[in-house]
N, C-alpha and C positions, 0 to 999 in steps of 0.2 A: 381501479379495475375490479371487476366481479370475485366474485371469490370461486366462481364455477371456474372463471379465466385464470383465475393463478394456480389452481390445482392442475391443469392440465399445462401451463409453463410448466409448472415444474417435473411434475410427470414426462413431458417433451425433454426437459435439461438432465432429467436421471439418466434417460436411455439415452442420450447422446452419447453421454462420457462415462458411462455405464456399460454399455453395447457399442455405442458406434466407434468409438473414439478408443482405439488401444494403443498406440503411440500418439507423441506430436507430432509426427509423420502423416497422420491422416487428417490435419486443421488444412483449411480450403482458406484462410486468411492468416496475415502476420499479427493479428493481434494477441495471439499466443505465443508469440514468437517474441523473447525482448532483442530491442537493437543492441548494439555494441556501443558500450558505455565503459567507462573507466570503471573497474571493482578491485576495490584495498586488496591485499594480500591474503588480509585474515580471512576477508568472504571467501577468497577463489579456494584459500584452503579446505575453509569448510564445506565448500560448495563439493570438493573432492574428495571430502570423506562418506559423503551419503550413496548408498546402496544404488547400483544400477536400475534394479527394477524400480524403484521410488525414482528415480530420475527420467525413467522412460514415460511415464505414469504421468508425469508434470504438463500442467497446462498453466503457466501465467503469464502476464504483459507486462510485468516489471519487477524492480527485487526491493522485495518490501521487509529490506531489515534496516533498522534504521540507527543512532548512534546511541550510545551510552546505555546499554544494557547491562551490564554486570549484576547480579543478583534481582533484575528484574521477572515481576511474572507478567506472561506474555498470551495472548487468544489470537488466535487464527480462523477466523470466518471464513469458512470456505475451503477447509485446510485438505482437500481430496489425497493425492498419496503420500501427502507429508512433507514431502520435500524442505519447505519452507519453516516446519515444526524443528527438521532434524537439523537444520542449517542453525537457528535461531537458540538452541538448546546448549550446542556448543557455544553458542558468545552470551548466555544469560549466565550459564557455570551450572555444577549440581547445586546451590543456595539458591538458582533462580528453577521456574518451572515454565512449559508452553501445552497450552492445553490447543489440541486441533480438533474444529466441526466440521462437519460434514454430513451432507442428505443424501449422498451417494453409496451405497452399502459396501459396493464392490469395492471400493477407492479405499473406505475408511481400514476393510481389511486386510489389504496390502501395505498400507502405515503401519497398523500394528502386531503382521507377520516380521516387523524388521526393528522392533522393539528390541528385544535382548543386542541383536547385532550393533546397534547402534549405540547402548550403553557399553560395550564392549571396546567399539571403534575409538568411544572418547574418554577411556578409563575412568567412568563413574562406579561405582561402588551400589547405586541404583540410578533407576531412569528419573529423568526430570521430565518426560512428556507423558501426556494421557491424549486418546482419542476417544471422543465424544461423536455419535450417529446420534443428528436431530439437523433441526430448522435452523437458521441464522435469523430471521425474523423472530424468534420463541424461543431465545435462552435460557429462560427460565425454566421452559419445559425438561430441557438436560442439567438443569439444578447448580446454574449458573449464578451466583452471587451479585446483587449490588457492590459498588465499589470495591471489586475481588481481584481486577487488574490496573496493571502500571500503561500496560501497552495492548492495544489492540491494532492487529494487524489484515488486510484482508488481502489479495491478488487475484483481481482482474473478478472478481465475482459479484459485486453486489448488484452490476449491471442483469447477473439473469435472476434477482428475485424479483417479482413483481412489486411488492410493496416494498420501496426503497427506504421512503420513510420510516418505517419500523425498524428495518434494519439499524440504519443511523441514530432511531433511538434507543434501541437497544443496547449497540455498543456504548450509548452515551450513559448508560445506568447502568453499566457493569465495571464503568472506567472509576481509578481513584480521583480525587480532584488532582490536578496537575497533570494526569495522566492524557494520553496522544491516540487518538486512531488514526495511522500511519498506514495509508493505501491506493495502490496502482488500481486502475479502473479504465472503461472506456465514454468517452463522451463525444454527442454526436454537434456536429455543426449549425444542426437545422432542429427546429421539433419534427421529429420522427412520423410521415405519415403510415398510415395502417397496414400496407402494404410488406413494412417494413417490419414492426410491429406484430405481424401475425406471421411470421414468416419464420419457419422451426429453423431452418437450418443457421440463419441470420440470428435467433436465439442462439443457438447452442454455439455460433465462431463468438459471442459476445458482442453482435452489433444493435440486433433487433432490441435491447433492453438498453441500449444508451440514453442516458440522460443528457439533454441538451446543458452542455457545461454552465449556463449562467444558474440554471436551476440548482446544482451543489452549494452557493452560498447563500441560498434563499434557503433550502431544506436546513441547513446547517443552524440558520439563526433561529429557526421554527421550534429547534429542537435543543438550543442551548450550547453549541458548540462555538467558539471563538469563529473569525473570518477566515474561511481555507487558507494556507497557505501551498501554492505551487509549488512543485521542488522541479519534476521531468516532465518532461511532453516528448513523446513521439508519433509520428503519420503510421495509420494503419493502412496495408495496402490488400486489394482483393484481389487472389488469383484466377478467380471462379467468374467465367464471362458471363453467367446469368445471372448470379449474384451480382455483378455490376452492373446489371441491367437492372436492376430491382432497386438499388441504393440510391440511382440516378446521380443525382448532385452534392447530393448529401457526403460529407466528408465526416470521417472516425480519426480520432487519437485516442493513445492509450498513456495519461498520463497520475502520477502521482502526486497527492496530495496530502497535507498534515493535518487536523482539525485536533485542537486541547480541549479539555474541561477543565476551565480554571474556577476557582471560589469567585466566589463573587466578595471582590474586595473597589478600594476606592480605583478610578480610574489611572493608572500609570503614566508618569510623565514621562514624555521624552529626555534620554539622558545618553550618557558616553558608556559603552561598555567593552571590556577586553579580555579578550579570549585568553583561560589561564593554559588552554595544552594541553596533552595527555590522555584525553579520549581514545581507546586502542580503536586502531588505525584511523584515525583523525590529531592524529598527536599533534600537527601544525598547523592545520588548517582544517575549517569547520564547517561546508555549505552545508548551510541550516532549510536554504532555498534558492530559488530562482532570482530572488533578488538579495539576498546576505550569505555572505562568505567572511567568514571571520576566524584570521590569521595571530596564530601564537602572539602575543605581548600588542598588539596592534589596537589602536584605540579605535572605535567605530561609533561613529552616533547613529541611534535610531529612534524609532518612531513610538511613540507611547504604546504601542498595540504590541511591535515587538516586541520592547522591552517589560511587561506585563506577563508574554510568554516564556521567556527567558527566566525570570525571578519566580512565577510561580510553578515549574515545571520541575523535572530530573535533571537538568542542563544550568538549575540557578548554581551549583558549588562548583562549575567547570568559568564562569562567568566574575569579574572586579566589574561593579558598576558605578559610575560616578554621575556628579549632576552634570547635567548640559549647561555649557559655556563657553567660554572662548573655543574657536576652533583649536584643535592641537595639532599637531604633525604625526599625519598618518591618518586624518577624520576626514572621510570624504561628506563632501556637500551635499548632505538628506534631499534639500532641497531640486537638486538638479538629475536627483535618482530618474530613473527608467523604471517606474514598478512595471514588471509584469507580471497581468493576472487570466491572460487569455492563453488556456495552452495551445490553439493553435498557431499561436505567435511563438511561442517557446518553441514550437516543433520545427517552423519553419529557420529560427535561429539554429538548431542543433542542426538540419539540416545543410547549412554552412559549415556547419563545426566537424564534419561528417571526414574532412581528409586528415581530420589530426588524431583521431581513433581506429585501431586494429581492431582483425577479428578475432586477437587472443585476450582482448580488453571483454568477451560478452561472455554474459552472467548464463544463459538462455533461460528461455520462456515467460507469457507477462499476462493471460490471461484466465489464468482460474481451474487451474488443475482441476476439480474438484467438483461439486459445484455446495453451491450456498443450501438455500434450503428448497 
């Protein structure tokens, strides 16, 4: 896209959630809205200690914290009134830190009116969070380090920077080796015609910048990232009858995905691995994704790709891994797995799943408080 055209996206995405957008109250789509999903105890805790107005501020489409963080430092792309900074700070500890971006002015200074409060609320002694006003595309520009994070995280935003690519390379040169960009996003069904494309308000609900989901594992190998892995998918729905008229057939989900940078070592075999436990709030059991769940003491075989991610990541001393060999008792048959890699498949499975979840089980919001750059 032109560089005339991305100046003016983003200029379009300032004053949306800048101006237009003062609650989640005023989003014309659910793709800001997360569904009702199961969240650990620890989340809903800390989801309950952050500041009202930081919470009213919140625009995103899924809850992008992800496991084993304890003294991790942690980036937030797109991190508009914090939300997801102040959540994330409590489960990193005062030894870990979260830095949040933001291109949004108004956004980034509502985050850091609630600075003191929030080291207060969680008895740090100092803050563990910085907020950073710049580009997500140009981290460099806000003097963001090579290999300077464990974890990058983003919610529901990189769909409205025009250059995706950059984005995703970015993150990928700021991550450690072993380190994870862990983020909710939206993707569109179809390739997105113009219509759709140029169309602000469809920008700013997070549809008009959907990438057509096959396109994420193709940008990802582009750029050096392992093969996405799928964790959620949910159906985004439009309340806006002319904005349905414009989307036509085209269907949105707004789903999360994991992508590592690992070293580049020999290829890993498939072997037997078992979950040691103890993960705070995953102490029993562990979905890692859409297709592995892996249960205290419980042998699991898997595939050389996952077990590659598993040893070279922050998840290898949570992990016993052994060679592959005789089946054991408790190894399901790799062979006869079900991978799924389509989130609108995953969306439509969860859509079944939809009577065994309450609505005291949702996190809210999934699409990008914030915005990117």
């Amino acid at each position: 896209m032109a560089a005339p055209r991305d100046a003016e996206i983003r200029k379009d995405v300032q004053d949306y959630y800048g101006q237009v957008l003062k609650t989640s109250a005023d989003l014309q789509t659910n793709a800001c809205v997360t569904p009702d999903t199961p969240v650990p105890e620890h989340i809903r805790q800390a989801l309950r200690n952050v500041h009202e107005e930081v919470t009213a501020r919140y625009y995103g489409c899924g809850l992008v914290i992800p496991e084993c963080l304890e003294n991790c430092w942690i980036l937030d792309l797109g991190s508009g009134s914090g939300r997801d900074c102040y959540v994330l700070s409590q489960l990193v500890g005062e030894k870990g830190h979260v830095t949040g971006i933001d291109m949004t002015e108004s956004q980034v200074e509502v985050a850091k009116n609630h600075l003191h409060y929030h080291m207060e609320k969680f008895g740090f002694q100092t803050s563990n969070v910085t907020f950073l006003h710049g580009c997500i595309e140009r981290l460099a520009e806000a003097g963001i380090q090579n290999e300077s994070y464990d974890i990058v995280v983003s919610n529901c935003v990189i769909n409205l920077a025009p250059d995706k690519q950059e984005v995703l390379r970015e993150a990928f040169r700021v991550l450690k080796l072993g380190g994870e960009l862990y983020f909710s996003d939206v993707y569109a069904s179809l390739e997105l015609p113009e219509e759709i494309k140029t169309h602000k308000v469809l920008w700013g609900e997070c549809l008009g910048g959907a990438l057509h989901w096959r396109d994420l594992a193709i940008l990802a190998q582009k750029i050096g990232f392992c093969p996405p892995r799928l964790v959620t998918a949910h159906f985004i729905t439009i309340q806006n009858t002319e904005l349905q008229r414009v989307t036509g057939d085209c269907r949105f989900v707004s789903a999360t995905y994991r992508l590592f940078k690992l070293p580049k070592t020999e290829p890993a075999k498939r072997c037997q691995v078992v979950y040691n436990g103890g993960i705070t709030g995953h102490e029993k059991e562990l979905i890692f994704d859409a297709n592995f769940t892996f249960k205290e003491g419980e042998v699991v075989e898997v595939d050389g790709e996952t077990a590659a991610l598993l040893k070279n990541s922050r998840f290898a001393q949570d992990f016993l891994f052994r060679p592959s060999g005789a089946t054991l008792a408790g190894s399901p048959a790799l062979e006869s797995k079900d991978v799924i890699t389509d989130p609108f498949k995953l969306a439509e499975d969860f859509d079944k799943m939809k009577p065994k979840y309450g609505p005291a089980a949702a996190a809210g919001g999934c699409c990008g408080k914030k915005k990117n750059c």
